[in-house]
N, C-alpha and C positions, 0 to 999 in steps of 0.2 A: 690555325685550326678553323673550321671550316662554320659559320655563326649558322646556330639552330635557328630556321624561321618562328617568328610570333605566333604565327598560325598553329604551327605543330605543338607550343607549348601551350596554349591555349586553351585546346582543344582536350588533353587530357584533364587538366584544372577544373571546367564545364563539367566533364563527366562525373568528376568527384565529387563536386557540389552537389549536383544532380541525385547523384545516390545518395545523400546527407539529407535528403530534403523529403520527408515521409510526406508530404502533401501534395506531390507532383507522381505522376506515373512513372511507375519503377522504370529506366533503362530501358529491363529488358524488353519491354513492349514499345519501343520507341523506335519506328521503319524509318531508313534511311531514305530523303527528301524523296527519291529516283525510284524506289523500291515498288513494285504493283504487285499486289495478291492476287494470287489464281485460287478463286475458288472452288478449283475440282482441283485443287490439289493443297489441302491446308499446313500451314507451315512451311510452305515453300515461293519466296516469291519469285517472278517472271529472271529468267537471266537477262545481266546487259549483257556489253560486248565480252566484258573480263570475266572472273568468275565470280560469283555471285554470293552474298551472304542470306543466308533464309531466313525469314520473318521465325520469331522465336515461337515455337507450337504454341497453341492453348494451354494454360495448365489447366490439370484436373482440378476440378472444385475441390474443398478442403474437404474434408471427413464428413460426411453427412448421415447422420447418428440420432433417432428421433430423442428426448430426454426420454430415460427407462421406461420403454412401456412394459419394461417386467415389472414394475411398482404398483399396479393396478391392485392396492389391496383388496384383501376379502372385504365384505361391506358389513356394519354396525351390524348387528340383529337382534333383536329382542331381549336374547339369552345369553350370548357373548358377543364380543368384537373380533376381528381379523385378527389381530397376533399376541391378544390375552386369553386366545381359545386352550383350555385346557388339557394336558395328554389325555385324558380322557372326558368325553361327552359329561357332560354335567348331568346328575343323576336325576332322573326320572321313575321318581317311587322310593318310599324308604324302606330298606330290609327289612324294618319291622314292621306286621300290620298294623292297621287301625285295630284295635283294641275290640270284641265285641261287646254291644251292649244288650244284655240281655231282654226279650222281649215277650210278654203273655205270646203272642204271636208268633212265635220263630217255629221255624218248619225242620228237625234236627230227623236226617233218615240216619239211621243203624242198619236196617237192613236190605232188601231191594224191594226196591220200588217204582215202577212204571206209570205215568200218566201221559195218557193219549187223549187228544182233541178238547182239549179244557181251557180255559182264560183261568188265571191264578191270580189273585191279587193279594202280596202277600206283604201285612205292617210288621215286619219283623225280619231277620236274618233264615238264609237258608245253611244250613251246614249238614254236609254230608260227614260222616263219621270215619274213622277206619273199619274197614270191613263194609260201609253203605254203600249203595250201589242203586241210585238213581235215573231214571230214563226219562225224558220228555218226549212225547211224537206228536210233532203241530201241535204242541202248546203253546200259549200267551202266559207269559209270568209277570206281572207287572208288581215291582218294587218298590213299595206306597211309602217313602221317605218325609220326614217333613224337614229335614235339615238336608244339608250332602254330606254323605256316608251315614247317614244313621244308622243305617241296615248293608248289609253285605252277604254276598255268596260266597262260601268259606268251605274249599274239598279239602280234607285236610289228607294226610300221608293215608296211603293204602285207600284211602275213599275212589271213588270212580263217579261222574257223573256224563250222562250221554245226553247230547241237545239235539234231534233229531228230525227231518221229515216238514222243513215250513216251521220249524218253533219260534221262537221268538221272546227273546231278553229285553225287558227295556224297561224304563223308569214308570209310577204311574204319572206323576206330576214332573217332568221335561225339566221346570225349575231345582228339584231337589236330584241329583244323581245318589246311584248306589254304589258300591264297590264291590269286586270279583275278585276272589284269591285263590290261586289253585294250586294247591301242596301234592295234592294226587295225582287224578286221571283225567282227564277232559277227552269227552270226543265230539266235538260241535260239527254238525254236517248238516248242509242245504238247510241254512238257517240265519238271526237275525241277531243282532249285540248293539243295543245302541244306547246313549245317555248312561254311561259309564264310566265312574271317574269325574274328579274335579279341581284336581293342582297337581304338579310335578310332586309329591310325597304321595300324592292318592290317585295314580293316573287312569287305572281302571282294571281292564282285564290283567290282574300279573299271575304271571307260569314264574312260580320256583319252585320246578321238580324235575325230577331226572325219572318221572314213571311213564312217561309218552302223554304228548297230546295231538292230538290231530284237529284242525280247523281244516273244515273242506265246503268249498262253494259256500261260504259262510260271507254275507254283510256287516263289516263291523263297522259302524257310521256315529260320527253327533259324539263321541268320547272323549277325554281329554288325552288320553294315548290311546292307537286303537290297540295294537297288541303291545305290553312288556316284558321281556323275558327278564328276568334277573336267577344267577344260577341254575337257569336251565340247561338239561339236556334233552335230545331226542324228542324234537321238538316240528311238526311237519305241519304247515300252513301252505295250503292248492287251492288252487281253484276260486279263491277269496279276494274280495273287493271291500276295502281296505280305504276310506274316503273321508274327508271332513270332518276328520280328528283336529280337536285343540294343538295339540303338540307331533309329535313321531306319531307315524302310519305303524309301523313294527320296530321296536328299539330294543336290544342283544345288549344286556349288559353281563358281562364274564361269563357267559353263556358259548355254547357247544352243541354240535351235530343237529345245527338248525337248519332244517332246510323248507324255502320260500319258492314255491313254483306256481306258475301260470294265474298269475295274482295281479292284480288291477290297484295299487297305492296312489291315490291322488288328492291334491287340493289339502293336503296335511300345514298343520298350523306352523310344523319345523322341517326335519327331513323326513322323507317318505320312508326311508329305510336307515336306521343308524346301529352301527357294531360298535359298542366300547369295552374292548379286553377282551374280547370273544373269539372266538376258534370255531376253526370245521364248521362254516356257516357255506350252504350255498343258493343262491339266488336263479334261478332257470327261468327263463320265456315268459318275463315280467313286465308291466309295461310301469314307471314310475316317471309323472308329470303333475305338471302345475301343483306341487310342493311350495312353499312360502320357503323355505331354507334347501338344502343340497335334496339332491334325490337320492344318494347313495350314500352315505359316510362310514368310512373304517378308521375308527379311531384308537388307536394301539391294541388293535386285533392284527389274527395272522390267519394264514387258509381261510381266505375267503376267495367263493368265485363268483365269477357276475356272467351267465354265459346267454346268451339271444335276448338279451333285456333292450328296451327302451328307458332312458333317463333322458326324459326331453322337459323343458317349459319348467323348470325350477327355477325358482327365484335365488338359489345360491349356484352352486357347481353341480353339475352331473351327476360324477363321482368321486368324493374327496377320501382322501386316501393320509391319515397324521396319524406319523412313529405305529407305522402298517409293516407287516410284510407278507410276503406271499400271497400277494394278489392276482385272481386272476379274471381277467377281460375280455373276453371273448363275445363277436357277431354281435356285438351293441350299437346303437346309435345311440349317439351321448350330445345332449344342449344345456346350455345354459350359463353363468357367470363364464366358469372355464370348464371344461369338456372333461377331460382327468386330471385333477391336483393333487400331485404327490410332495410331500410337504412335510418337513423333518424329518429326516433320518428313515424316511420309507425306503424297503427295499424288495429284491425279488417282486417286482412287479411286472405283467405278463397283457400286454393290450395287444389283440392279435385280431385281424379282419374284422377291424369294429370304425366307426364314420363319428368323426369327430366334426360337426358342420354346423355353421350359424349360431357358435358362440359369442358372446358379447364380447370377452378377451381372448385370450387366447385358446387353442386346441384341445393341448394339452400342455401342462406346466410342472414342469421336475424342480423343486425348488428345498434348500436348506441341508443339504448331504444326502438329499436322496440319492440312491444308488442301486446297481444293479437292476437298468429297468430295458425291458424291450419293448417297440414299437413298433409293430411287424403286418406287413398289408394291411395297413390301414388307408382310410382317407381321408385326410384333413383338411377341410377348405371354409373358406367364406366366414371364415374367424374375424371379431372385429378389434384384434391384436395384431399378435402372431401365430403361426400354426402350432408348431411348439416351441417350446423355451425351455432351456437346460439352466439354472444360473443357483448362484451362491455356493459353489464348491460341492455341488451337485457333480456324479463322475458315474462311469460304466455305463452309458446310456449307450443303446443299438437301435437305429432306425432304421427298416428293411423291408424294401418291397415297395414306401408308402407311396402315396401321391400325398404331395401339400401345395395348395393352390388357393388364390384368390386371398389370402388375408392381406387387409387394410394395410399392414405393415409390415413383417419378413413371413419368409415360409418356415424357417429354422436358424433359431437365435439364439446360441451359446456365449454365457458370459458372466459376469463375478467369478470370476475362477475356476469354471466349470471346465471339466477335463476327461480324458479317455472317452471321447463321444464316436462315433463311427453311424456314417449315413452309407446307405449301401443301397444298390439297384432303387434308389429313388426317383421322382417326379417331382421335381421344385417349381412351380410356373404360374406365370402370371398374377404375382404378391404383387402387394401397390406400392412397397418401397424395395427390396432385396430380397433375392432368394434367401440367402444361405450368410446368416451373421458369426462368424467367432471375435468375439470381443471383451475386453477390459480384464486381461491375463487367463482369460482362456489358453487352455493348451490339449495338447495329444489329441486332436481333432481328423479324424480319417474321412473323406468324401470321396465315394469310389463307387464307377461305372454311375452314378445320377447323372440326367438330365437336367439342366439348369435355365432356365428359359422365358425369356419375356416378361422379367420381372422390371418392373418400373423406375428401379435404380442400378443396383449394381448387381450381378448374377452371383459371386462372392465376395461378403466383405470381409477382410481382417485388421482389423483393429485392436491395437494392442494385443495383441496373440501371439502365441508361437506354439511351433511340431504342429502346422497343420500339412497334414499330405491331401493333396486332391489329385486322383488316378483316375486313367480311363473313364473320364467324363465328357462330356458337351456341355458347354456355357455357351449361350447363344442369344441374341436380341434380347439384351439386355438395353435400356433406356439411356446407361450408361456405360460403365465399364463391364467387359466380364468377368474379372479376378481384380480385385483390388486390394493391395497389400500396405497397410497404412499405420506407422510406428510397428513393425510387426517382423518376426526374425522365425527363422529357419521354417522356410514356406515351402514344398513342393510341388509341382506341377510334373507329371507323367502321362505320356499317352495322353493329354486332353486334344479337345478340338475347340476353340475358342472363337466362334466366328459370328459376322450377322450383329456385332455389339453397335451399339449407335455411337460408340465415341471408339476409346480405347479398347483391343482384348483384353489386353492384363498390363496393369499400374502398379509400379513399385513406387512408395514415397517413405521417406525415412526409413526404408527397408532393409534389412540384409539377412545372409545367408539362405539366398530365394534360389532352387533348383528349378529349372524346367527344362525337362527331357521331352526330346522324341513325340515335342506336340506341333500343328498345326494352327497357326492364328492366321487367319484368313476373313478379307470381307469384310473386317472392322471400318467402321465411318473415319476413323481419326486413325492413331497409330496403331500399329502389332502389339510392338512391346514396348513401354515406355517406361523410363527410369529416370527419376528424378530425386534432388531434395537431398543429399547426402546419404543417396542408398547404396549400398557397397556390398560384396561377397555375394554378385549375383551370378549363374553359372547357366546361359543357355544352351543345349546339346540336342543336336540331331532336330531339330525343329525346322520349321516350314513358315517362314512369314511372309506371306504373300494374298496379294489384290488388295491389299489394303487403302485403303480411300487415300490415306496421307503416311508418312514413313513405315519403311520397315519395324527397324529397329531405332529406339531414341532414348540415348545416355544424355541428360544433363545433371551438371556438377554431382555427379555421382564418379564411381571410381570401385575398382577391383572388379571387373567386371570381364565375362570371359563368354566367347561365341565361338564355339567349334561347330565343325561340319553340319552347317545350316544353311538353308537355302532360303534367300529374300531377295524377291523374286516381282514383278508385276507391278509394285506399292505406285500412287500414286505421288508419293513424296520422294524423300530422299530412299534409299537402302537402307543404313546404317547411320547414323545422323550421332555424331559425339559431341557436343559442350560442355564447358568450363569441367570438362572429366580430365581422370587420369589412370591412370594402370588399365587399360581397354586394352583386350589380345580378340583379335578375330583369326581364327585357323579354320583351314580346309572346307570355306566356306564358299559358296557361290553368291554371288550378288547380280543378278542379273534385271534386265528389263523394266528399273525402274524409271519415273518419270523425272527423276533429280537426277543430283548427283551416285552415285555407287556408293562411296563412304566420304562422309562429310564429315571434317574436323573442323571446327569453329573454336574460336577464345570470344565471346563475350563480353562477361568481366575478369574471370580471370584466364587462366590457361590452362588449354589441354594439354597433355604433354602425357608421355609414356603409353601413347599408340602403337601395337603390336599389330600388322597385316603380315599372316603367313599362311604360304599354298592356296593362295584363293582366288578365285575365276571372278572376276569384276567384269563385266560384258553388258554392250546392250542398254548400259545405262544413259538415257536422254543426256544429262549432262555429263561430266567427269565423269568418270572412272573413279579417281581418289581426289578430291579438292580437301586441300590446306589452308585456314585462312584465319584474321582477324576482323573482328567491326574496328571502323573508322574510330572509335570514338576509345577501344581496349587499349592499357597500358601495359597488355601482356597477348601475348603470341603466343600460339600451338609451337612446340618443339619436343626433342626427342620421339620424332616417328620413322617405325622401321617399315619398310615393304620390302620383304622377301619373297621370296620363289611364289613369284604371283604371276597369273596371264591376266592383262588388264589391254584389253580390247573391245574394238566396236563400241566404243562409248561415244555417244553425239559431241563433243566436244572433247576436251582432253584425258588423257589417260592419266596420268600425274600431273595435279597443280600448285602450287605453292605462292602462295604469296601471305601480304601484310597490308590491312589499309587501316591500320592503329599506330602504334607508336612506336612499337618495338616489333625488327624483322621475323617473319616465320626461320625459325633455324634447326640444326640436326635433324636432318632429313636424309634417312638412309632407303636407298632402291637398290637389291641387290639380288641378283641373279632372278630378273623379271623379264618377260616378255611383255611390250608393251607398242601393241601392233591393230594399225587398222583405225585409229580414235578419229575422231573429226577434225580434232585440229593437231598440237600437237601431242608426239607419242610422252 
C-alpha cells in the first residue's frame, strides 16, 4: 500500500484547527500564498498556469437595522402622556354649568332687544331667556367679575343672541374671566371674544345646542379654550382667527355637523383643533400652527375631513388620528412631531395629495391595528425618521402615486407584524438609510411598478419577512444592495430592473423560497445575484445578469437552487460562481463573455456536489468554460456534476476542467452529449 505523504496529512489537521479557533480569520478569507487580486474584478483572483481557485467574495455586511425608530414615543405633555392618552380627549368643561349667582346687576332680556354703539359694563350675569332675542352692533360689553366665573353669559334654549358689526366681548379686569354658555342661538360676526374662561371645567365659550351657531370673521384670543362644543350640532365657525388660547383653539366633544372653514387656529396652549366622539365634522382651507400640542386630533371620532388645511409648527403631530375612523385628508401640508398618526385601531383613513415634509419623526405613522388606510399622491420627504411606518399589526395599507424622499432613515418601513401593505406607482429615493423596510414578520407586502433609488443603504430590505412580491420596478444605486433578503422566505422579484447598486443587485442570506423572474441585474459594483448562508428554494427564470463589476450569479453554502433560461453575460467576475452548494441545476442558460470562469464549482469547506448544467451555451468566457475544483487546504471535493447537451466553447482556457488541490479527488463528473469546441486550451 502505497504511504500517504506527511504533508498531505498535515495539511488537512491545520485547516481544522484553524476553523476551531474563533480568534484567527475564518479560512474562508485566507488567499493561497500565490493568489493576486484583481481589483476590476472582485472575488476573482489572477489565473496561474492551472486552474485557478477565487478569492472568496466579500460577504454582505450582517443585517443592518437602525434600533426601532418606530419607538419614538409621543412626548409627556401637560395633560397626558404618549401611551396613557385616553380613547377619548380628556374633557374640557363640565356638562354641567357653573351654577348662576344671582346679581342686583344681571341684565335678564325676555324680549328683543338691540344695542348699537355702546361700552356696557356689566357687574352681573347676562341671560337671555327663551323667547329673547338680543343684538349687539359695535358694542363693548365688559364683564366687571371680581372672582373668575362670577358672572356669566348664559342663552339658554330657544334664546337667540347676535354679536354684530366690530362688538366686542371681553373681561373688565383681564385678571378675573367670565364665562359664556350657549343653549340657544349665537350669531357672532366681524367681532371680538376674549378673557373667557379659566380651567378645563370652565373653559369659556361652550355651544351645547343643536339650534345653530355661526362665528364668522370673529377673534377669539387670551381664553382658556377658545371654542367648546359639547353636544353640539350644526355648528359653523368661518372666517375666524382663533389664537392664544390656554388650552384647545376649538375642541368637539360628541359633537356633529361641525363645520370649521377658512380659520386661522394658532399658538393654542393644547391642540389647535381636537374631535372626541364627534361625527360629521369638517375642516376646509384652515391654516393650524404653532399649537403647543397636535394641530389636529380625532379622537374616537368618525367622518371627519381635513381638506386644503395647513397643520404645520405644532409642537405635538399634525394630525393625530386615536380609535378614528373615516378620515379624510385631503391638499394638506402637514409638520410636526409626526405628519399623520394613526394610532389604535383607526380606520378608513383617506390622505390623498397632501405633503408630508420636515417632520421631526416620521411622515406618516400607521401604528396599533390600524387599518384600511390609503396614501395616495402624496409627498413625503425630509422626515427626520422615516417617511412612513406601518408596524404593530397595523394591515391594509395602500401607498400610491407617492414620492418618499430624503428621511434621515427609510422611506417605507413595515414591521411588528404589519401586513397586507401594497406600495404602488411609487418614488422611494434618496433616504439616508433604505428605501423600502419589511421587517420583524412582516408579511403580504406588494411593491409594484416604484422607483427605488439612491437610497444610502439597501433599496429593499427584508428582514424577517415573508409573501413579499416586488413587480415591475427599478432598484437602482443603492449605497448597497438593491434587494436584500435577510432571515426572510417566500420573496418575489418579477420584471424588476436592479442595476447601478454600489455592491450587490439582490442578496439572499438565510433565505428561501425567493422567486425572481424575467428581471434584469445589470451594472451592480460587486455581484448580480448572490446567495448565501444556508439560503435554499431559490428559483431564477428568464433573467439577464449581466456587466456586472464582479460575478454573475454566486451560490455559497446554499443549495436547491435552480437557474433556467438566463442569460449572464459581460460580469466582471465568474458567470455563475457555486460554493460549498448543492442541488444547483442551471438549464437553458447562456453564459457568455465573462471575465472568469463560465460556471465555477469550488469546495471550500465543504462540498459542492449535485450540480446540474443542461442545454446551456457556455462561450466567450475569459477563463474555463466549466472549472471544477477544490482549495488546497478542503477535506472534501466537488462531485456528482452532470454537463449535458451543452455547447461550451470559445472559452479563454478550457472548456471542461476538473481537478482537486485538497485532500480528496474531484469525482463523478458526467459530460454527455456536449459540444465542447474552439477553448484555449483544452476542449
Amino acid at each position: 500500500m502505497e504511504a500517504v505523504p506527511f504533508k498531505r496529512l498535515l495539511l488537512p489537521a491545520i485547516a481544522i484547527l484553524l476553523c476551531l479557533s474563533a480568534s484567527l480569520t475564518p479560512l474562508a478569507y485566507i488567499l493561497p500564498a500565490n493568489a493576486e487580486v484583481s481589483p476590476d474584478a472582485p472575488g476573482r483572483a489572477e489565473e496561474r498556469d492551472g486552474p485557478v481557485i477565487a478569492e472568496r467574495p466579500h460577504e454582505p455586511e450582517e443585517e443592518h437595522l437602525l434600533p426601532d425608530v418606530g419607538e419614538h414615543e409621543r412626548p409627556d405633555h401637560e395633560h397626558w402622556g404618549a401611551e396613557e392618552r385616553p380613547d377619548l380627549l380628556e374633557p374640557c368643561g363640565s356638562p354641567e354649568p357653573k351654577p348662576l349667582t344671582p346679581s342686583p346687576g344681571d341684565w335678564v332680556v325676555t324680549g328683543t332687544e338691540v344695542h348699537e354703539d355702546e361700552t356696557i359694563v356689566l357687574t352681573g350675569n347676562l341671560i337671555v331667556e327663551p323667547g329673547g332675542n338680543l343684538t349687539l352692533i359695535n358694542c363693548t360689553l365688559l364683564m366687571d367679575c371680581s372672582s373668575d366665573g362670577e358672572y356669566q353669559i348664559r342663552v339658554k334654549r330657544h334664546g337667540i343672541m347676535n354679536v354684530l358689526e366690530g362688538s366686542n366681548i371681553t373681561a373688565y379686569d383681564p385678571d378675573y374671566e367670565f364665562l359664556f354658555y350657549v343653549y340657544g342661538q349665537l350669531n357672532m360676526r366681524d367681532s371680538f371674544l376674549s378673557e373667557c374662561g379659566y380651567d378645563r371645567d370652565y373653559p369659556g365659550l361652550w355651544l351645547q345646542t343643536d339650534e345653530g351657531v355661526v362665528l364668522d370673521n370673529t377673534t377669539i384670543t387670551s381664553c382658556f379654550c377658545g371654542v367648546a362644543c359639547h353636544r353640539a350640532f350644526n355648528v359653523n365657525i368661518t372666517g375666524c382667527t382663533v389664537s392664544q388660547n390656554g388650552a384647545f383653539g376649538v375642541y368637539c366633544e360628541s359633537s356633529s355637523n361641525i363645520n370649521i372653514a377658512n380659520c386661522t387656529v394658532s399658538e393654542n396652549g393644547e391642540d389647535g383643533i381636537a374631535c372626541g366622539g364627534s361625527s360629521d365634522i369638517s375642516i376646509t382651507n384652515c391654516t393650524v400652527r404653532w399649537n403647543d400640542d397636535d394641530g389636529i386630533t380625532c379622537s374616537g371620532s368618525h367622518h371627519v375631513s381635513i381638506v386644503n388645511c395647513t397643520s404645520s409648527h405644532n409642537d405635538g403631530d399634525g394630525v393625530y388620528c386615536y380609535n378614528s375612523h373615516d378620515i379624510s385628508i385631503v391638499n394638506c401640508t402637514v409638520d410636526g412631531r409626526y405628519g399623520v398618526y394613526c394610532y389604535h385601531y383607526s380606520y378608513n383613513i383617506s390622505i390623498v395629495n397632501c405633503t408630508m415634509s420636515g417632520n421631526v419623526y416620521h411622515g406618516v405613522f400607521c401604528r396599533d391595528y390600524s387599518h384600511d388606510i390609503s396614501i395616495t399622491g402624496c409627498t413625503v420627504s425630509q422626515n427626520g425618521a422615516s417617511g412612513i411606518v406601518c408596524r404593530d399589526y397595523s394591515y391594509n395599507i395602500d401607498i400610491i402615486n407617492c414620492t418618499v424622499s430624503q428621511s434621515s432613515y427609510y422611506g417605507v418601513y413595515c414591521f411588528a407584524s404589519s401586513h397586507h401593505i401594497s406600495i404602488v406607482n411609487c418614488t422611494v429615493s434618496n433616504n439616508g438609510e433604505h428605501g423600502v423596510v419589511c421587517y420583524d414578520h412582516s408579511h403580504d407586502i406588494s411593491i409594484v411598478s416604484c422607483t427605488v433609488s439612491q437610497n444610502s443603504y439597501h433599496g429593499v430590505f427584508c428582514s424577517q419577512a415573508s409573501n413579499i412580491s416586488i413587480t415591475s420596478c427599478t432598484v437602482s444605486q443603492s449605497s448597497y444592495y438593491g434587494v436584500y433578503c435577510y432571515y426572510s422566505h417566500d420573496i418575489s422579484m418579477v420584471n424588476c430592473t436592479m442595476s447601478g447598486n454600489d455592491w450587490h443587485g439582490i442578496v439572499c442570506y438565510e433565505s428561501y423560497g425567493i422567486n425572481i423572474v424575467n428581471c434584469t441585474v445589470s451594472q451592480n459594483s460587486r455581484s448580480g445575484v448572490y446567495c448565501y448562508s444556508h439560503s435554499h428554494d431559490i428559483s431564477i427564470a428568464n433573467c439577464t445578469m449581466n456587466n456586472n463589476s464582479g460575478n454573475g450569479v454566486y451560490c455559497e453554502s446554499s443549495h436547491h437552487i435552480s437557474i433556467v433560461n438566463c442569460t449572464v453575460s459581460n460580469n466582471g467576475g465568474v458567470g455563475v460562481y457555486v460554493i460549498d452548494s448543492y442541488d444547483i441545476s442551471i438549464v437553458g442558460c447562456t453564459v457568455s463573455g465573462n471575465s472568469g470562469n463560465g460556471v465555477n464549482v469550488v469546495s471550500y469547506i465543504f462540498s459542492s456536489y449535485r450540480i446540474s448544467i443542461v442545454n446551456c451555451t457556455v462561450s466567450g468566457n475569459s477563463g474555463s468554460g466549466v472549472n471544477c475544483t477544490s482549495h488546497f487546504w478542503s477535506i472534501f471535493s466537488p462531485h456528482h456534476i452532470s454537463i449535458t447537451s451543452c455547447t461550451v466553447s470559445n472559452n479563454g482556457r478550457y472548456g471542461v476542467w476538473c481537478d482537486s488541490q485538497g485532500y480528496m479527488p474531484t469525482h463523478h463528473i458526467w459530460v454527455v452529449g456536449c459540444v465542447l469546441s474552439d477553448n484555449g486550451k483544452d476542449g
